[in-house]
Structure formats: C-alpha cells, structure tokens
C-alpha positions in Angstrom: 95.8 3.0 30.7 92.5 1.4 32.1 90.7 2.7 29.3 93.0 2.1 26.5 92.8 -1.9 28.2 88.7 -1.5 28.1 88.3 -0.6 24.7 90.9 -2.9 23.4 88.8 -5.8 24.8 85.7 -4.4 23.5 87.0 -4.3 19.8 88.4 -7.9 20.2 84.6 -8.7 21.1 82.8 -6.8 18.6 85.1 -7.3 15.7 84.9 -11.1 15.7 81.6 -12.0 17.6 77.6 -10.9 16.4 75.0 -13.6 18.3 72.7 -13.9 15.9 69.1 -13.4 17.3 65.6 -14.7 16.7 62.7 -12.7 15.9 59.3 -12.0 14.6 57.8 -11.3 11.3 59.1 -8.3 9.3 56.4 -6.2 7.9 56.0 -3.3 5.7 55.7 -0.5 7.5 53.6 3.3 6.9 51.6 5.6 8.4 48.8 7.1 5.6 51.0 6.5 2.4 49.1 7.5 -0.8 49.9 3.8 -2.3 51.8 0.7 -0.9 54.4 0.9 -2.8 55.3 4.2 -0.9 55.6 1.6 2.5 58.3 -0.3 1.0 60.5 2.6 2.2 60.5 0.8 5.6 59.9 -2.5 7.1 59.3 -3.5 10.8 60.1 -6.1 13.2 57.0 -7.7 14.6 57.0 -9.6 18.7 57.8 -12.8 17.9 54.6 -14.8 18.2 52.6 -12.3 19.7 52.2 -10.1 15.9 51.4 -10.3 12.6 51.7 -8.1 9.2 48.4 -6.0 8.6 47.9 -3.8 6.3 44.7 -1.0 6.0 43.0 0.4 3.0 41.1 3.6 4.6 39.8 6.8 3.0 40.0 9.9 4.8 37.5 13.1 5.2 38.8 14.4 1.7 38.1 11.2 -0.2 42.0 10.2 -0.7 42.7 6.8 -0.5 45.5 5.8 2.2 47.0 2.9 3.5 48.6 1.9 6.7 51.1 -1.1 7.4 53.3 -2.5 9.9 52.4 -5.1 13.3 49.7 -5.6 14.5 48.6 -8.3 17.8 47.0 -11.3 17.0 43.8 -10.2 19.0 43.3 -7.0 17.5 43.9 -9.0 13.7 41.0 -11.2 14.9 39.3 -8.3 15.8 39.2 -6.9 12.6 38.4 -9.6 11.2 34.9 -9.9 11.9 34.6 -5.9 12.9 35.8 -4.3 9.8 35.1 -4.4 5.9 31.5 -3.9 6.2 31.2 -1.1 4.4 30.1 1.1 7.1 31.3 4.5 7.9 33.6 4.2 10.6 35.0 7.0 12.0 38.1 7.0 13.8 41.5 8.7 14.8 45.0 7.1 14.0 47.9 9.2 14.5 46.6 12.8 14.5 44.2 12.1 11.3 41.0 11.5 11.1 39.6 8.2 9.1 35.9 8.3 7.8 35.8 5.2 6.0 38.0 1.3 6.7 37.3 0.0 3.4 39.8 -2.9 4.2 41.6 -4.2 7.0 43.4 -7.9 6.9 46.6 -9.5 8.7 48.9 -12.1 7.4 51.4 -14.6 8.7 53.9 -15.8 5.8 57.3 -15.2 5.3 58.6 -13.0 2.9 58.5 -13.5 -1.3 61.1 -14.4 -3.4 62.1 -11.2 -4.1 62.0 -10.3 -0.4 58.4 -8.4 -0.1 56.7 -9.0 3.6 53.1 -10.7 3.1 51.4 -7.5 3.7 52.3 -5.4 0.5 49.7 -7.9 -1.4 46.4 -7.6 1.0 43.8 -5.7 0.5 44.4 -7.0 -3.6 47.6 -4.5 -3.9 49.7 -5.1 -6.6 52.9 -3.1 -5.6 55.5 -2.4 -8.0 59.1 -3.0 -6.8 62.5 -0.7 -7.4 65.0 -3.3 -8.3 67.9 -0.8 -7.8 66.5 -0.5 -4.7 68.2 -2.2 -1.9 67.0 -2.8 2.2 69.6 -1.5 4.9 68.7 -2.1 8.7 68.6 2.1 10.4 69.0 2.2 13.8 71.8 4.5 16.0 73.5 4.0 19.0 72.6 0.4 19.0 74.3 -2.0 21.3 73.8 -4.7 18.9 73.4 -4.9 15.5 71.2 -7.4 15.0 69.2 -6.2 17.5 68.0 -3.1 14.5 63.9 -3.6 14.2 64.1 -1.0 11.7 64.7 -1.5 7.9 64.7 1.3 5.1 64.6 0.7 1.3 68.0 3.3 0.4 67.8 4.5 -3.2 70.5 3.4 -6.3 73.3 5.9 -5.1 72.9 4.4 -1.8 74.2 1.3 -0.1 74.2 -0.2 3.8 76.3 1.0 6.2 77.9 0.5 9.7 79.5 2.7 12.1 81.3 0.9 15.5 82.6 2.9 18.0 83.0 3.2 21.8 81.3 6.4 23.3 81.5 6.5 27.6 83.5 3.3 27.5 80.0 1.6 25.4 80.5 0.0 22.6 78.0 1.1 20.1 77.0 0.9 16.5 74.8 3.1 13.9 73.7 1.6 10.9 71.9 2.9 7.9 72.4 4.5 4.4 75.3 5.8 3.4 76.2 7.2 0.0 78.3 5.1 -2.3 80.9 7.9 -2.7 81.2 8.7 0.8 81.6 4.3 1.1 84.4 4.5 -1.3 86.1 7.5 0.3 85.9 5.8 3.8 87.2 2.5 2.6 90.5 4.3 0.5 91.5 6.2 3.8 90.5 3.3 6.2 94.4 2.5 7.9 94.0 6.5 8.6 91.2 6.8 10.3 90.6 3.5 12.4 91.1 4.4 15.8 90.8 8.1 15.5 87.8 10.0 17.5 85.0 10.6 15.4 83.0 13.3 18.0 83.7 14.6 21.7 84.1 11.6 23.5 84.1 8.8 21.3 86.4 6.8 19.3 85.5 5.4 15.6 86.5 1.8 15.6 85.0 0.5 12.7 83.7 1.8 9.6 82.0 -0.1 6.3 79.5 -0.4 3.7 77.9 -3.3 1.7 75.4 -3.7 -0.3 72.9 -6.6 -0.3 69.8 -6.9 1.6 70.3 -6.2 5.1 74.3 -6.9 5.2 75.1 -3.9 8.0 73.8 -6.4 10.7 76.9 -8.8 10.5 80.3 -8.4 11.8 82.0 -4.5 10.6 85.5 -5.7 10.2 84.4 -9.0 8.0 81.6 -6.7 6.0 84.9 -3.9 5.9 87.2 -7.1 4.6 84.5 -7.9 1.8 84.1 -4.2 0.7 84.5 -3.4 -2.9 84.2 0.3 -4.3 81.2 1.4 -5.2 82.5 3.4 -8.7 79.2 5.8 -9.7 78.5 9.2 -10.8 75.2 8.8 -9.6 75.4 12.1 -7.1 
C-alpha cells in the first residue's frame, strides 16, 4: 500500500513539473569522422563557462583526412591557439589512433545558427551540408531528469523523439531517444492500455510519448503525450 502511495506522488510530480536547467554550449560532437557532416549525428553539452566548441582537422598515418568535435576547456583552446596549425608534423595519440599531422585546430563561443548548427561545424573553413528531414532528439537512459540529457543525436526521416517515464526501485526515471514513427503511432493508439502496466522485472511504465521537433523529449511526457499526433509513414 506504501508503494502504491509512493509512486502515485511521484507521477503527480513528474507529470506536471520539469525545472528547467541552465547550461553550457552545445557542440557538435565526433571522434575521427571522415567529414563534418558525419558529426552532426551527435551534439554535446559543454560546462557552463568553463568550455567551448572545437573542432580538429587532423590527417592520420594513412593520409585520410579526419575530424574531431565536441568541448573542449578554455585553457587547452588557448593552448592551441598558438601551439597548433603550424604545419609541423605532430604526432600524437587520441582515442586509440594515432595522429601524424594537426593541420587545424580552432574553438568557438557563439550560439547556435538559424537552422540550429553549433559554431563548430563551420571552423576549420567546413561547409557542412545539412539533412532537413533530419531532426535532433536528446539520448540518454535512466535519467532522473530530463533536461538534465547532455547528449543529442540527429534521428533519421522515419524517426522522431521519444520519452519513456517510469518508476524502477521506487526511482522515478526516464529514457529518451529515437523511436520509430510506427512504433510512436502504435504506442499512442493503445495508450489507456498500457499506462500503468510493468514494462520489465521491477518497474512500472508510467508514461510513454513521441514528438517531433528539435529536442521536444526534454519537456513534460504527459503534455508532449497530450500534443502527440500520428506519425502516418511507410517509410520502414
């Protein structure tokens, strides 16, 4: 009876109350993708004043081109500044590979574009063509807090963002992410039938839904739930 009592008050709390949060710069983030439009597929959240965006240009031992993105502390941008871009071989490990060669290295500060690219997809002189089908969901599981999620993934076209609530070990918890627009639609038609229900061993699915603009899985599930529409596609 306890329990039933506890995870009633939970629900009240996390069905009408998110605390919105501030935070740092969000970045583009990759580790040795051929081209920068490959790190749109994530974006990071940087330490609020204490990081900025970066983004390298190196070359490795084979002569391929790669770049890596995300934060990046303000020393190690100044750092770089006057340290790297030379045109000297440097030679250097990052993440089990080898680099032979930083041909570029720079850091920005600014805010996101109008169409919602962090600074650092256009240093270095890239020119990164953007998906418009394409839309940003915030990943993270077994999250406390929703808006807590530091990690962001670009989901493809038959995709849209998604949040799970649920208690697990009297915790209330949430996992947000992709979710196929099909499963969405199938979720949101049986909804009265499985609110409430256990989803694994243990835990009990409070609240499920899907959106789809920019980073709408880090609000409120039942008012994202209340706004969802079906997401009619044959796109598998």
């Amino acid at each position: 009876m306890c329990y039933s009592y506890l995870v009633k008050g939970l629900v009240l709390v996390a069905i009408f109350i998110v605390i919105p949060r501030t935070s740092g710069l969000r970045c583009l983030s990759c580790q040795f993708a051929r081209n920068v439009t490959d790190c749109f597929r994530t974006e990071a959240q940087c330490e609020d004043g204490e990081e900025q965006c970066y983004l390298r240009k190196v070359m490795l031992p084979n002569m391929q081109i790669a770049f890596i993105a995300g934060c990046k502390s303000d020393k190690v941008c100044s750092f770089d500044e006057h340290q790297i871009g030379d045109g000297k071989r440097q030679i250097e490990f990052s993440h089990g590979h080898m680099i032979d060669l930083v041909m570029c290295s720079e850091c920005c500060t600014a805010g996101p574009n109008k169409d919602g690219v962090p600074c650092n997809g256009y240093l270095c002189g890239q020119r990164p063509t953007l998906n418009p089908d394409y839309v940003w969901c915030a990943e993270c599981d077994r999250t406390d807090d929703p808006t807590k999620c530091s990690r962001f993934v670009q989901c493809p076209s038959n995709e849209v963002c998604s949040q799970d609530l649920y208690v697990s070990n009297q915790q209330l918890l949430y996992s947000l992410g992709c979710r196929r627009k099909q499963i969405c639609d199938k979720t949101h038609e049986a909804y009265t039938d499985t609110h409430g229900r256990k989803r694994d061993q243990g835990t009990i699915n409070i609240c499920s839904s899907c959106c789809n603009t920019r980073e709408c899985n880090q609000g409120v599930c039942n008012l994202i739930r209340q706004k969802q529409i079906y997401y009619s596609t044959n796109t598998g």
